[in-house]
N, C-alpha and C positions, 0 to 999 in steps of 0.2 A: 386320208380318210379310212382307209383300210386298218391302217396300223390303231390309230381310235378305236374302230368298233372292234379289234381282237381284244385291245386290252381291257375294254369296256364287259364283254362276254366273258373274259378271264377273271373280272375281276365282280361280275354277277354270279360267276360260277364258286368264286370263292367265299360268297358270304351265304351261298347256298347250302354248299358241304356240312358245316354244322350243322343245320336243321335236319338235314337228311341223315346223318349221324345220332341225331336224338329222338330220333323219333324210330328210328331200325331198334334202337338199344332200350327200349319203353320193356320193363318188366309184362310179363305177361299174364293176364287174369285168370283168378282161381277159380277151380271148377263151380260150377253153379250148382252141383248137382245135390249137397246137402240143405241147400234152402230150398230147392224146389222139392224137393222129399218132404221138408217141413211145412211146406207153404200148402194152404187149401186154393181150391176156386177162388173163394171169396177174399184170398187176403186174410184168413185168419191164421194163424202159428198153432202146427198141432203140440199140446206139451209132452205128447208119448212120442215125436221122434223130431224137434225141432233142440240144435246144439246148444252148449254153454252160451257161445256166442251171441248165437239170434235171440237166446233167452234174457241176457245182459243188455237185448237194447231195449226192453223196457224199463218205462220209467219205475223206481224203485226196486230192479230186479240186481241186486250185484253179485259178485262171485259166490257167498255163501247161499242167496236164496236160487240161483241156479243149478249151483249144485243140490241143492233139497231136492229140488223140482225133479234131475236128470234118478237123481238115488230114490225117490219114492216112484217113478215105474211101474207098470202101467197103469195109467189110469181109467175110468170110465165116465167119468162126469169132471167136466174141469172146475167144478165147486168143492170136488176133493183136494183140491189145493188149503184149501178154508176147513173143511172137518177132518181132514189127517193132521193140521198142524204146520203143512209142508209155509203158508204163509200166512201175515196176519188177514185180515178184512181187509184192511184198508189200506194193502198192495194190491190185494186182489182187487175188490174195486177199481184201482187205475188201468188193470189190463183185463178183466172179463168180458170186455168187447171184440176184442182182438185175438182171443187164443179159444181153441176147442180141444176138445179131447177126443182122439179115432178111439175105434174101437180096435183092442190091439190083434192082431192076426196070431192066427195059433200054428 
């Protein structure tokens, strides 16, 4: 009975090791701290310091219209996205719920 439950524990011990192995070795997550610079209270994305990235996860935003967005800087009204040119209407439409414009600091 003895000699059972060592190989039994030896061999619970052995199908253990992997998971304990994958899970010590899980990459580690990146800092949080330029989306909470971008993010408001309310969940909105400011456009004067929110990145490429958080700006590409809107709908209709890709590599070229985020960078517009990051290259025309600072803004004061997030409707200057629409009368600088930076997007058309009717990208902006899809995200002028969700993004503001800070006022930039001097």
């Amino acid at each position: 009975m003895r000699i059972l439950r060592s190989k039994f524990l030896a061999l619970a011990l052995l199908f253990a090791m992997p998971l304990t192995v994958a899970v010590a070795q899980k990459p580690a997550k990146k800092a949080a701290a330029p989306a909470a610079a971008a993010a408001t209270p309310d969940n909105k994305l400011d456009i004067n310091t929110a990145t490429v990235d958080q700006l590409k996860a809107f709908p209709g935003i890709g590599d070229a219209y985020s960078k517009r967005i990051v290259d025309g800087r600072p803004y004061t009204a997030k409707n200057q996205l629409v009368t600088r040119g930076v997007l058309p209407e009717s990208v902006y439409n899809k995200i002028k719920d969700s993004i503001i414009a800070s006022k930039p600091k001097k």
